[in-house]
N, C-alpha and C positions, 0 to 999 in steps of 0.2 A: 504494500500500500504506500508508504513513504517513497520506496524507487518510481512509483508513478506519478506522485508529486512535484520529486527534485525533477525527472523527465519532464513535466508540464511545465515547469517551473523554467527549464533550459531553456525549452523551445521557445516562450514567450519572451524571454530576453536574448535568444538570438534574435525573435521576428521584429523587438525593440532596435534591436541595434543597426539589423539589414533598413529597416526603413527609416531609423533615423540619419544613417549616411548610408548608402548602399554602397559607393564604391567603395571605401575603405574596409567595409564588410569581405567585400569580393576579393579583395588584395589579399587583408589578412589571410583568407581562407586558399589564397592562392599560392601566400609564401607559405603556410603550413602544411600545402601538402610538395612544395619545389623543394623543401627544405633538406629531406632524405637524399633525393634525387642527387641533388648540389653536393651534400657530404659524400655517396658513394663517388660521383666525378670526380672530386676533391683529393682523397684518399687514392682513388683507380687511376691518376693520371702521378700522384707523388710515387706510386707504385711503379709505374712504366715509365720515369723518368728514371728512379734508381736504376732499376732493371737493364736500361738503355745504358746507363754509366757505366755501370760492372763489364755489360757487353764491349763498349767501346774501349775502355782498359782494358781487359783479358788479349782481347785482337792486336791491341796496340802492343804489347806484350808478347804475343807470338811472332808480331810481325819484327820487332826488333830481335828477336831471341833468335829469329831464320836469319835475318841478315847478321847477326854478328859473328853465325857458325858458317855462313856462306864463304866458301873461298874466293881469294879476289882475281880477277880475270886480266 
């Protein structure tokens, strides 16, 4: 009984707030659900950047370590 109260109770001060500004309404609601979205890009792109540096060291790394066993011509 209470859960269908605080519930009625929600609704009415979201429909308070959508109609008392609607677009700020629409924003909030927009960055709340971008929010996740942003953090895994966030995260997935600091990810493949590391990823990409190790790569690029490792190669850089092999490619000195041929040329310094390479005999000279």
């Amino acid at each position: 009984m209470w859960y269908r109260i605080i519930r009625l109770l929600k609704a009415g001060g979201n429909a308070y707030i959508f109609y008392s500004n609607p677009f700020r309404y629409l924003v909030g609601l927009l960055l709340i659900l971008l929010i996740p979205y942003a953090i895994y890009i966030f995260w997935g792109s600091l990810i493949v950047i590391i990823l990409a540096a190790f790569g690029v060291y490792f190669i850089f790394k092999l490619i000195r370590s041929a040329f310094e066993k390479a005999p000279y011509s």
